[in-house]
C-alpha positions in Angstrom: 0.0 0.0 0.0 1.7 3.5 -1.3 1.6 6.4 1.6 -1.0 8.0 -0.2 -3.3 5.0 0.2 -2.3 4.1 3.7 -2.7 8.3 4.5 -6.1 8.1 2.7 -7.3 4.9 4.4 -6.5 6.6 7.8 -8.5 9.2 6.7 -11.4 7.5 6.3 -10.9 5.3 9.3 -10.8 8.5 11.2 -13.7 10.2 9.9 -16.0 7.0 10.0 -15.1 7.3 14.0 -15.7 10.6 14.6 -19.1 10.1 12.4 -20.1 7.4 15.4 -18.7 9.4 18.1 -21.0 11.8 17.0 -24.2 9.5 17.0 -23.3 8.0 20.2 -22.9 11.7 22.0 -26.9 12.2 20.2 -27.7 9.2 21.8 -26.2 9.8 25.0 -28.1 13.4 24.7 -31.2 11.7 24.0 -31.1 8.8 27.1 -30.2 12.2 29.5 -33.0 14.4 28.6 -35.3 11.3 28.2 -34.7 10.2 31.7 -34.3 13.7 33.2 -38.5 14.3 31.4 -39.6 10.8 32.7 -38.2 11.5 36.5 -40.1 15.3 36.5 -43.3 13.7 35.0 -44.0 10.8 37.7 -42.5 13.4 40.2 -45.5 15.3 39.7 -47.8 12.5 38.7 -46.9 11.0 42.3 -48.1 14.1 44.7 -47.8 12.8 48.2 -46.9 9.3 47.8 -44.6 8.1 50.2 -41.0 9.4 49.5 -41.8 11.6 47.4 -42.2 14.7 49.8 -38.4 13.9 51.3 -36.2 11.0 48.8 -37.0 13.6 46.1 -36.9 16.1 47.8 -33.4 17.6 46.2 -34.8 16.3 42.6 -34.2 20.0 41.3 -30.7 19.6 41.7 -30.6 15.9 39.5 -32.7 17.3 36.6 -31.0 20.7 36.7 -27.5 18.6 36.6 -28.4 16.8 33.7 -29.8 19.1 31.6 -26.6 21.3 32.4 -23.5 18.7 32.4 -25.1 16.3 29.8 -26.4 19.1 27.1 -22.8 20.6 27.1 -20.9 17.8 27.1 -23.0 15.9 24.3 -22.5 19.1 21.9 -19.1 19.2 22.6 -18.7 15.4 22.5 -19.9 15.7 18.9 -18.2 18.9 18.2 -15.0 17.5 19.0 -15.3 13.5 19.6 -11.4 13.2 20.6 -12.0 15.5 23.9 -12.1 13.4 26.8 -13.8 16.2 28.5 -17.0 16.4 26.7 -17.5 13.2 27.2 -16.9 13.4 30.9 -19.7 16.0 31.2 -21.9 13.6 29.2 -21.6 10.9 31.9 -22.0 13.4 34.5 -24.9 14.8 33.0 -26.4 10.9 32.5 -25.5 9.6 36.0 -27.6 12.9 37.0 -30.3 11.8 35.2 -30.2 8.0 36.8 -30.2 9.5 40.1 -33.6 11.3 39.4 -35.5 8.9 37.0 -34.5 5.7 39.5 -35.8 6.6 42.7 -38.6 8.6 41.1 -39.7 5.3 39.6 -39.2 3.7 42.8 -41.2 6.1 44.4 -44.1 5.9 41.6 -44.1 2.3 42.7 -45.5 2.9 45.6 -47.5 5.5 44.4 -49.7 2.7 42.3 -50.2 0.4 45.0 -47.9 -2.5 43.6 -44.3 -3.4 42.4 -43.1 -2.5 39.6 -40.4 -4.4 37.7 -37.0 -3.4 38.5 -38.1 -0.6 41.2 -35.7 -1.6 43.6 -32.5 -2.0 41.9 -33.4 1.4 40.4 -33.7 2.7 43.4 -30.3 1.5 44.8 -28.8 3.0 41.9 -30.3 6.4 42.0 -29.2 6.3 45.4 -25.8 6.5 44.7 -25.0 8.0 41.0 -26.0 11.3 41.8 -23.0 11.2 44.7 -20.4 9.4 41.7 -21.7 12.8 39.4 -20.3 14.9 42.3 -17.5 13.5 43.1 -16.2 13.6 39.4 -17.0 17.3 38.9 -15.3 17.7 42.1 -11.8 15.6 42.0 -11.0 14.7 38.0 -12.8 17.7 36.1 -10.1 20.1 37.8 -7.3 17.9 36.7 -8.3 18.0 33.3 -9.5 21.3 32.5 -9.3 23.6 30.3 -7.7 21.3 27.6 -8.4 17.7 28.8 -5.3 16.5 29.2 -3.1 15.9 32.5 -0.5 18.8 33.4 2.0 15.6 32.7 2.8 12.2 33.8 3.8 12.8 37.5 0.0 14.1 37.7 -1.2 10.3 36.5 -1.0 9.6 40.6 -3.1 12.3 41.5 -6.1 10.8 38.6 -5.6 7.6 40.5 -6.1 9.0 44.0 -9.1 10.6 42.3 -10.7 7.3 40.7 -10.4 6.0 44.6 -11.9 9.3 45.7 -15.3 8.4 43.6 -14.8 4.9 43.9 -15.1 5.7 48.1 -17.8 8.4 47.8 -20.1 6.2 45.8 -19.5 3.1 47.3 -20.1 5.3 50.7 -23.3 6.5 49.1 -24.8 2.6 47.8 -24.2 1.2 51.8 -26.3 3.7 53.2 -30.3 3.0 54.2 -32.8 5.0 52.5 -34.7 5.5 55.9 -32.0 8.4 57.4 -33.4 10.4 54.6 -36.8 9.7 53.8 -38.5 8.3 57.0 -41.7 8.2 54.8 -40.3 4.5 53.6 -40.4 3.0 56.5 -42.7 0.2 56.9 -42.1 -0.2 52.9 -40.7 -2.8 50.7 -38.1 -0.5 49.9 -34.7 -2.0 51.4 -31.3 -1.3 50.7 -29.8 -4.7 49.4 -26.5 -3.6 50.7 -27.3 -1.8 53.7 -24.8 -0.9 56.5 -25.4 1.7 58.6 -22.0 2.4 60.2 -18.6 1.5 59.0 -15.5 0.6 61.0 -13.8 3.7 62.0 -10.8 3.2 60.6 -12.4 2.4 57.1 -14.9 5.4 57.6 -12.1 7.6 58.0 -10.4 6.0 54.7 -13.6 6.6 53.0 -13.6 10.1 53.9 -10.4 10.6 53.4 -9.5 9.9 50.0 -12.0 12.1 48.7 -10.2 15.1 51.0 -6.7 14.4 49.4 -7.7 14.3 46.0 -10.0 17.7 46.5 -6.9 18.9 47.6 -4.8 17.5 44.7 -7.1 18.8 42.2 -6.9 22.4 43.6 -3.3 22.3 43.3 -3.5 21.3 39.7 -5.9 24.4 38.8 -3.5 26.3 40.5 -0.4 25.0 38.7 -2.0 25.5 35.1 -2.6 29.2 36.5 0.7 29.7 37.3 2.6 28.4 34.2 0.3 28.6 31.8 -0.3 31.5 29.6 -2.1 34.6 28.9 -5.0 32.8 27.0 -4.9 29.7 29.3 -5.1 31.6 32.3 -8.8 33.6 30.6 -10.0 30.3 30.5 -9.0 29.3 34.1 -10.3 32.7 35.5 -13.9 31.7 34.6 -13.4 27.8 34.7 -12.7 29.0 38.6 -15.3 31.5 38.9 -17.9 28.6 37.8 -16.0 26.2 40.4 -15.9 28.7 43.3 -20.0 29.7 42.4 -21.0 26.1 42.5 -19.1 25.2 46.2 -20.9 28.3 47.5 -24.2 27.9 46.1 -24.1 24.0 46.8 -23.5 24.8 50.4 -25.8 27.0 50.7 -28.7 25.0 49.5 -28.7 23.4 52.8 -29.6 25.6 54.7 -31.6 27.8 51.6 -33.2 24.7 50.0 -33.4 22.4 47.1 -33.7 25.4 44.5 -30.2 27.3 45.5 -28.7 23.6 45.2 -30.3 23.0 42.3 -28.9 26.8 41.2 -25.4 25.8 42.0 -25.5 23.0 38.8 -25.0 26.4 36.7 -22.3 28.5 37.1 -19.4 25.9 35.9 -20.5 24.7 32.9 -21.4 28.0 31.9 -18.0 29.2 33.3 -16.8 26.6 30.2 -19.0 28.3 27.8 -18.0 31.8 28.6 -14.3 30.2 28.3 -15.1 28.6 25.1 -16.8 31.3 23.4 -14.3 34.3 24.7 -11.4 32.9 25.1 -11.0 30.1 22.3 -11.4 26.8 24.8 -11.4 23.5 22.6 -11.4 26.0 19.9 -15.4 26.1 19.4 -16.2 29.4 19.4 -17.2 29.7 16.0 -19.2 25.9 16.0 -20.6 28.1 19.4 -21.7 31.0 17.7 -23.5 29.2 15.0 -25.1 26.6 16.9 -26.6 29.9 19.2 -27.3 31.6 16.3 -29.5 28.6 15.1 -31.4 27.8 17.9 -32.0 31.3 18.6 -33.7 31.3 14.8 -35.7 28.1 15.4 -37.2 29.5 18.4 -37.7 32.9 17.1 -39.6 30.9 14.3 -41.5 29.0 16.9 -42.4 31.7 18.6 -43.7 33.7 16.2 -45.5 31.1 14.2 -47.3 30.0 17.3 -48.2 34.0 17.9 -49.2 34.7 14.6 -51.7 31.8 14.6 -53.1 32.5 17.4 -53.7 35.7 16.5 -55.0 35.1 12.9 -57.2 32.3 13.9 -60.2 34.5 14.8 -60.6 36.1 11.3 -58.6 33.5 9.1 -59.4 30.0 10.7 -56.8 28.2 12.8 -56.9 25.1 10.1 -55.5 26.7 7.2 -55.6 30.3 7.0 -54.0 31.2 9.7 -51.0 28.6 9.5 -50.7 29.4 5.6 -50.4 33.4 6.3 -47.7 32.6 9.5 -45.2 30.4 7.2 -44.8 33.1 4.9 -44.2 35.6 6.9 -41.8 33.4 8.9 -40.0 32.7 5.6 -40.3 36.1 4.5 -38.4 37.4 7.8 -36.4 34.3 8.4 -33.1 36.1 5.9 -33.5 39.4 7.8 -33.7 37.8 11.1 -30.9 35.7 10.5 -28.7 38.2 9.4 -29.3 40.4 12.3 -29.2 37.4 14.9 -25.6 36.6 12.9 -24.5 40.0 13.6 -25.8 40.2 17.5 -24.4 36.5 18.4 -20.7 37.3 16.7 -20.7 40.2 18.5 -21.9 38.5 21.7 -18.9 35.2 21.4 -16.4 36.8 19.2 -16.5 40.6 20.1 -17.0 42.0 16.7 -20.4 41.1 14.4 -18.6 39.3 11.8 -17.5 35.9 12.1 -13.7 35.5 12.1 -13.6 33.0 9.2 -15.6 35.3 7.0 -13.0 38.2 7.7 -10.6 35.3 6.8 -12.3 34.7 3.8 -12.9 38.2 2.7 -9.4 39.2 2.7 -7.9 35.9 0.7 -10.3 36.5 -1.6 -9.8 40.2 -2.6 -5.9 38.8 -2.4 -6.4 36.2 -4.8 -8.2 38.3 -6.7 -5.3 40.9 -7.3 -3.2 41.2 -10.4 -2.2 44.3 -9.9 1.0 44.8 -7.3 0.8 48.3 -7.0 -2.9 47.7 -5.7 -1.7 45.2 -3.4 1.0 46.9 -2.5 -0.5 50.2 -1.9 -3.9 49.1 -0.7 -4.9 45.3 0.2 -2.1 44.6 2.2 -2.2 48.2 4.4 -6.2 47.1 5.0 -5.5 43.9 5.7 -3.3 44.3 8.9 -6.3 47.1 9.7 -9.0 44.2 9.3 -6.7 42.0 10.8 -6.2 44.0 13.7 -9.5 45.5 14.4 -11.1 42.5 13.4 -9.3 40.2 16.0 -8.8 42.8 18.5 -4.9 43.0 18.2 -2.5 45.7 19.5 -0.2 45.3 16.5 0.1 43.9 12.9 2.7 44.1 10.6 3.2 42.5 6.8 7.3 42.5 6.4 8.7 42.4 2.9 11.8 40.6 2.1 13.6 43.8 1.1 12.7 45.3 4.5 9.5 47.2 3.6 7.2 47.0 6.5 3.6 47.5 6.6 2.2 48.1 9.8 -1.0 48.8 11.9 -1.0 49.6 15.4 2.1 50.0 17.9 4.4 47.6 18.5 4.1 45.4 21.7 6.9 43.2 23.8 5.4 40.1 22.8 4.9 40.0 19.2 4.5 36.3 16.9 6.2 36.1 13.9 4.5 33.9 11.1 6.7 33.5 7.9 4.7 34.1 4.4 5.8 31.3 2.0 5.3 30.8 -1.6 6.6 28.0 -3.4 8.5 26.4 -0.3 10.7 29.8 0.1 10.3 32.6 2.3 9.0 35.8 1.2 8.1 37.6 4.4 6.9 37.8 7.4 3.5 38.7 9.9 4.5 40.0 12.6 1.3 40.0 15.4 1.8 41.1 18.6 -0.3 39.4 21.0 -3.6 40.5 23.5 -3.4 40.7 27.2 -5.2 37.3 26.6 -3.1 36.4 24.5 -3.9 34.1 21.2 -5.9 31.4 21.1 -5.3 28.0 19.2 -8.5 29.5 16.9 -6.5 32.4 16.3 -3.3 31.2 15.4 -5.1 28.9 13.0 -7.0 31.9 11.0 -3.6 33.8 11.1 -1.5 30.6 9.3 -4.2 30.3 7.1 -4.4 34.3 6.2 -0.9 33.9 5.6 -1.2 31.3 3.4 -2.9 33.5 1.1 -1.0 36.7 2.2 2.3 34.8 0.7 1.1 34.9 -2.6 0.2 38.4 -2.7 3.4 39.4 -1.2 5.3 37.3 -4.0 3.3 39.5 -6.3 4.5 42.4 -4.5 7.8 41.7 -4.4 8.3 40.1 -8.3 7.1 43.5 -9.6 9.2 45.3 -7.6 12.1 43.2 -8.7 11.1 44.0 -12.5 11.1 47.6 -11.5 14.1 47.3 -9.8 15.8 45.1 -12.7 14.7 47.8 -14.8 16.2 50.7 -13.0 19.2 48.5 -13.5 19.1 48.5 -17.1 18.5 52.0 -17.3 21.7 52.8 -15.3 23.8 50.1 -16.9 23.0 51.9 -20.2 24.0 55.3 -18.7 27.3 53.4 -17.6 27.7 52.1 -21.3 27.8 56.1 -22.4 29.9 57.1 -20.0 32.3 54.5 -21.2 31.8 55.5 -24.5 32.4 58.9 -23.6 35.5 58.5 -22.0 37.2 55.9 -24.9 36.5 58.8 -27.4 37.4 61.6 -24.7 40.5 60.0 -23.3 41.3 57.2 -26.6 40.8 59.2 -29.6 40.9 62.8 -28.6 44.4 62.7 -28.1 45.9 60.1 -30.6 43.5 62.3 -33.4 45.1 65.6 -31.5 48.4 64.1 -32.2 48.3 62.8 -35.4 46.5 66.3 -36.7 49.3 67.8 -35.5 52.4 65.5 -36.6 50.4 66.0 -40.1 50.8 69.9 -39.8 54.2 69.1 -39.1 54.4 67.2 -42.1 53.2 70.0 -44.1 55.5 72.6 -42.7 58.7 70.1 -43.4 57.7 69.1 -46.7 59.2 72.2 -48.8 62.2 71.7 -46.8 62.7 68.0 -45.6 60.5 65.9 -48.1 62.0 62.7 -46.6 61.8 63.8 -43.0 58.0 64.5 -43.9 57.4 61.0 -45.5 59.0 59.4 -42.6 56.7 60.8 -40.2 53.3 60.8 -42.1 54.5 56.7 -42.5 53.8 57.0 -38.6 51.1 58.5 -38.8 48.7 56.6 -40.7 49.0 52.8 -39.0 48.3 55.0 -36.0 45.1 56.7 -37.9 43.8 53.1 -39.4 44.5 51.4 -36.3 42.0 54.3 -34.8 39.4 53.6 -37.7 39.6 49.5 -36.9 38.9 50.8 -33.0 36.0 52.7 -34.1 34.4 49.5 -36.4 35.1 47.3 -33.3 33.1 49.6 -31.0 30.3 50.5 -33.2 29.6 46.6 -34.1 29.5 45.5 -30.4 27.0 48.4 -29.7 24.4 47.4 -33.1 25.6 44.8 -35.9 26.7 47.4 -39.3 24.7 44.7 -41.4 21.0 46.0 -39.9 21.6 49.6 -40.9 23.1 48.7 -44.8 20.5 45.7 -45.1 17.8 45.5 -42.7 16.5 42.9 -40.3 15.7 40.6 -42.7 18.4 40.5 -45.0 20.4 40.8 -42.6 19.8 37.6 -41.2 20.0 35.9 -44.6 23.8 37.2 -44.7 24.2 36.0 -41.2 22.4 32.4 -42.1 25.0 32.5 -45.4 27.9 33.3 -43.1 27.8 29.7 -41.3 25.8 27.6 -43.9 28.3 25.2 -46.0 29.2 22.5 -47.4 27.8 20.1 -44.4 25.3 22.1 -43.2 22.3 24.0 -45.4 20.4 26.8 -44.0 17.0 27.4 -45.0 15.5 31.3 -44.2 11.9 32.1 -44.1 11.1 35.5 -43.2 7.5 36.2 -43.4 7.8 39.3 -45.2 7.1 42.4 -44.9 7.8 42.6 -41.7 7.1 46.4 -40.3 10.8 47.9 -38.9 10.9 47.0 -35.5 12.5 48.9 -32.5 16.8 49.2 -32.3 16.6 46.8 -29.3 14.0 44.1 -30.9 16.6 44.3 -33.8 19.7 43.5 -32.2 18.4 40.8 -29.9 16.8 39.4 -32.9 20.1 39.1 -34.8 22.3 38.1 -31.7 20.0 35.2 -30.8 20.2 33.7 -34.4 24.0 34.6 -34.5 24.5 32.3 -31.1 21.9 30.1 -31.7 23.4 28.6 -35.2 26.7 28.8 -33.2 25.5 26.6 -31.1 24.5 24.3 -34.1 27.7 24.5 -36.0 29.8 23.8 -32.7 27.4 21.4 -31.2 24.3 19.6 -33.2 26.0 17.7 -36.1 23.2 18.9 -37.9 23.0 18.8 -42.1 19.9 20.6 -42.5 19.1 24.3 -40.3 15.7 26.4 -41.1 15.5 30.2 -39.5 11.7 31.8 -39.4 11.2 35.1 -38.5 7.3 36.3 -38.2 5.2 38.7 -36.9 1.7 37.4 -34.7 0.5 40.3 -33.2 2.6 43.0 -31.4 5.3 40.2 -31.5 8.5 38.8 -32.9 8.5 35.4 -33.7 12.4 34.1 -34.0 12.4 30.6 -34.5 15.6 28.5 -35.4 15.1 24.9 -35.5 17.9 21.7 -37.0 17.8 18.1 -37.0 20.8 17.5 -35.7 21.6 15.4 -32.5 19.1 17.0 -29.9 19.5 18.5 -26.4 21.2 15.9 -23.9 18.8 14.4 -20.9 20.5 16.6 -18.5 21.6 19.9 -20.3 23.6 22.4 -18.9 23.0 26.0 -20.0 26.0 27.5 -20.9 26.5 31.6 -21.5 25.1 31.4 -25.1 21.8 30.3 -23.3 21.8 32.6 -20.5 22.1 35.5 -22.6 19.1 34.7 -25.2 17.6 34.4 -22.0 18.5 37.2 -20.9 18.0 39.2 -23.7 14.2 37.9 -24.5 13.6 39.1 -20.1 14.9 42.5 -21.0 12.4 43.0 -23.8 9.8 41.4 -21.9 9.6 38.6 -24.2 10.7 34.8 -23.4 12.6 32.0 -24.7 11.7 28.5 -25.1 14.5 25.4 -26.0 13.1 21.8 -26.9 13.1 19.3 -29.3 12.6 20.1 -33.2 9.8 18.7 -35.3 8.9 14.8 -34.8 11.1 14.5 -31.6 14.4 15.2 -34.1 17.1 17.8 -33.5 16.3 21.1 -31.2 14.3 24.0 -31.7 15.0 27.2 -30.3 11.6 30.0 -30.5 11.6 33.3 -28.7 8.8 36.1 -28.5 10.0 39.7 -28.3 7.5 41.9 -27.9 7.7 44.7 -30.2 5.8 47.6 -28.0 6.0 47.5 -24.3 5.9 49.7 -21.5 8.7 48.5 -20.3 10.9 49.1 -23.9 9.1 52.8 -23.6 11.1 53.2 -20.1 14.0 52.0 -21.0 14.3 54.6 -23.8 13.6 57.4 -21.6 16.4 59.7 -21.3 18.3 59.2 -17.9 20.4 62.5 -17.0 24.2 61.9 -16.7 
């Protein structure tokens, strides 16, 4: 099996698991709330019956437990299946349930007058889970929160002592008689099949003090993750502790206050989680959060008003089909408004802003695709997006850095800034410099960041390939002005003075040639080798600044000459000009004539060719130079040499390109380069640059 298979069967293994982790935290949802309904319905179908007033007396607390625990871990269960901890607050939720819905039907037993099936061992059961629920919100919930995991493996103790902690609480729970707290059983058929009303003191004191040492274990661990973890992390523990700290208060009150304050202090952590969650990124839901609110709050704001319109359209539209008719259209008319506002409200509300932070995300890579033109992205899409990026995720500072050194930046630097590097094509081309909250970043946030820069990469590249074009051109231009200069100082500083001289060894010449004829010989025989020397120096420069050839014969016949130059007795050269072909620009002119100069070089030197064809054409504003032989072909591995580079080079200076391969049928090579015969780039590079 190749990687890619084994990679893709994983894939599929893992998604088919999550899939079923999914159903089973809907089913585990289901069971919770189904048992939670059943226990409050024969609660209140039972009245008075005995145990009722005082076994269920705290039954607030149970259904308020598992409606809490159990609806938020089953959505997070299924929002994220590998979390330990939403599963955790499933079965806390669930054993809440069991502990209402058992002795309720116990109690509804006795309510009818007979046994019911199973009444006792539910009972026993109920008797007990709702003391296990506790005890795992109370010792392993604090060693796993925020992220579900242990602080590390010298904390794997400590979740032992806490196992033994609700192992001791619940089997302290399942010995004890139901007649200590509901006297209204006695004289039933309601026994404790384990009953034992005292234990040894020595295991009583065991049994009470396990639970102790791991509370205390588990307090220390909230308070380690405090102090080393970060900014972000410690957001999260700050309300995670605020919900712990609510619940130990409000639980202790109830006591004294009543089922309803106990049944009140079920609240405040798991909505300490959510607050965490959709704040400060925990489990890194906040966006499956906002959507799932914004939902639900849609459904029953279509509920609701549905069920009022009806009701108030019945009278003069009939509640069988008017009425209902007239309310689903203006539900669906209002639905897209009301959603759109809700969307706004609920970001707000979870993210602090009313967009949600993967539409920003998508926004801005879109509008960076989108962009051809650098100086746009230069100039405007990348100084808004480190202003979306910063207002949008609430961030001191934001800053795109360009390879060259160009920053662009929004906000003020901070001391702790993140540097993400902008890649294109496996190679650096920047860098996003974001300097972090008083929160901190979240794992949510640094994924939308590495994905922004993901797209911001390729709009930098952009940036910085026109800018090296610009540059190379700036280049040219002041490479030409060098080539004058040169010129300049060859003819200043060469030819000025040996013409200087030999003007005046000729006037001497003159003067001595009524008097010395042989003296005047002798030095005008110096003279001239000097002056034709200076006229070969002249040819020599002029033909390595523009061939002689195009200015007595023209492109094309140039390039016949040139083709009849290295054609022979072994080798025939065949020339096919397309003409007329309209007078192109000095520059398209030269390169045209050096690259078929070097490229039949290359054949004489190289292809063992007999047959050679040069084509010159013109397809739109272009040049077509084609020249193409049957000779022996390019090698597997070529290596360019300087003849190559500098067609190259000469096709990128026009804006043109060159392309190398193999001739017709596979045979020989083909050379075929495009020069573009008006660009704004040949229109710059003419402009006059001041010495």
């Amino acid at each position: 099996m190749s990687p890619r298979d084994r990679q893709a069967r994983t894939g599929a293994v893992g998604a088919a698991r999550d899939r079923q982790a999914k159903a089973g935290a809907a089913a585990g949802a289901v069971l919770t709330l189904g048992l939670t309904a059943a226990g409050i319905v024969l609660h209140v179908a039972d009245g008075q019956a005995p145990g009722n007033p005082d076994l269920m007396a705290w039954w607030p607390m149970s259904a308020t437990a598992a409606c809490s625990y159990g609806l938020m871990g089953a959505w997070l269960a299924g929002a994220r299946p590998r979390l330990v901890i939403g599963w955790l607050l499933l079965a806390i939720g669930l054993l809440q349930a069991i502990s209402l819905a058992g002795p309720q039907y116990a109690v509804h037993a006795l309510a009818v007058g007979h046994p019911l099936p199973g009444a006792e061992a539910a009972l026993w059961v109920g008797n007990w889970t709702w003391r296990t629920g506790l005890a795992l919100i109370a010792l392993v919930l604090p060693l796993l929160l925020p992220d579900g995991r242990l602080l590390g493996r010298g904390w794997h103790p400590a979740m032992w002592l806490a196992a033994a902690g609700v192992l001791a609480a619940s089997v302290d729970a399942a010995r004890m008689g139901y007649t200590v707290d509901a006297p209204s059983l006695i004289g039933t058929y309601l026994r404790n099949p384990v009953g034992v009303d005292r234990l040894p003191p020595w295991l009583g004191l065991a049994v009470n003090a396990v639970p102790a040492a791991a509370l205390a274990l588990a307090l220390v661990c909230l308070w380690r993750r405090w102090s080393e973890g970060g900014l972000a992390q410690r957001q999260q523990l700050k309300w995670i502790g605020l919900g712990f700290a609510a619940t130990v208060v409000l639980f202790g009150l109830g006591f004294p206050l009543g089922p309803v304050v106990t049944a009140a202090a079920m609240l405040p952590l798991p909505l300490g989680c959510l607050v965490a969650a959709m704040r400060y990124g925990l489990w890194d839901v906040d966006v499956v959060v906002s959507r799932s609110l914004r939902y639900t709050l849609l459904l029953l704001c279509a509920l609701v008003g549905y069920t009022a319109l009806v009701d108030l359209l019945s009278g003069l539209l009939g509640r069988s089909t008017g009425a209902p008719l007239v309310a689903v259209a203006v539900v669906a008319l209002a639905g897209r408004p009301l959603e759109g506002l809700l969307r706004g409200r609920v970001n707000r509300l979870v993210h602090g802003r009313s967009e949600d932070p993967y539409a920003v995300l998508a926004g801005i890579a879109r509008r960076l695709d989108a962009a051809r033109d650098a100086d746009v992205v230069g100039a405007e899409l990348l100084p808004e997006m480190t202003r979306t990026v910063a207002s949008t995720m609430r961030l001191p500072y934001v800053a795109i850095e360009l390879a060259d050194g160009e920053r662009v930046a929004h906000g003020s630097p901070v001391a702790e800034t993140e540097r993400l590097p902008l890649r294109y094509g496996g190679a650096d081309v920047g860098t996003m410099l974001v300097g972090h909250r008083a929160d901190g970043l979240s794992r949510a946030e640094r994924r939308l960041l590495t994905s922004l820069a993901a797209s911001a990469g390729v709009a930098v590249h952009t940036v910085a390939l026109t800018r090296d074009l610009v540059r190379s051109r700036k280049q040219l231009v002041t490479a030409r002005e060098e080539e004058r200069r040169r010129l300049y100082r060859e003819l200043h500083d060469g030819f000025g003075p040996l013409l200087a001289a030999a003007a005046l060894q000729a006037e001497t010449a003159r003067d001595l040639i009524g008097e010395d004829r042989a003296a005047a010989t002798r030095l005008l025989d110096k003279v001239v080798p000097r002056l034709r020397g200076a006229v070969d120096d002249v040819r020599g420069i002029v033909h390595g600044l523009r061939p002689p050839a195009l200015d007595d014969l023209g492109l094309p016949s140039a390039v016949r000459e040139l083709a009849g130059r290295f054609a022979g007795a072994r080798l025939r050269i065949d020339v096919e000009i397309a003409e007329p072909l309209d007078p192109a620009p000095a520059a398209v002119e030269v390169a045209a004539y050096r690259m078929v100069a070097e490229a039949l070089t290359n054949i004489t030197r190289h292809a063992g060719a007999a047959t050679a064809r040069v084509e010159l054409r013109r397809e739109a504003d272009d040049l077509r130079v084609v020249v193409e032989d049957d000779g022996r072909g390019m090698p597997r591995a070529p290596v360019p040499g300087m003849g190559v580079a500098s067609m190259r080079a000469r096709a990128r200076e026009l804006g043109g390109d060159l392309t190398i391969g193999a001739g017709a049928g596979g045979a020989g090579t083909r050379v075929e380069a495009r020069l573009p015969l008006h660009t704004r780039g040949e229109i710059e590079l003419t402009e006059e640059v001041p010495a």
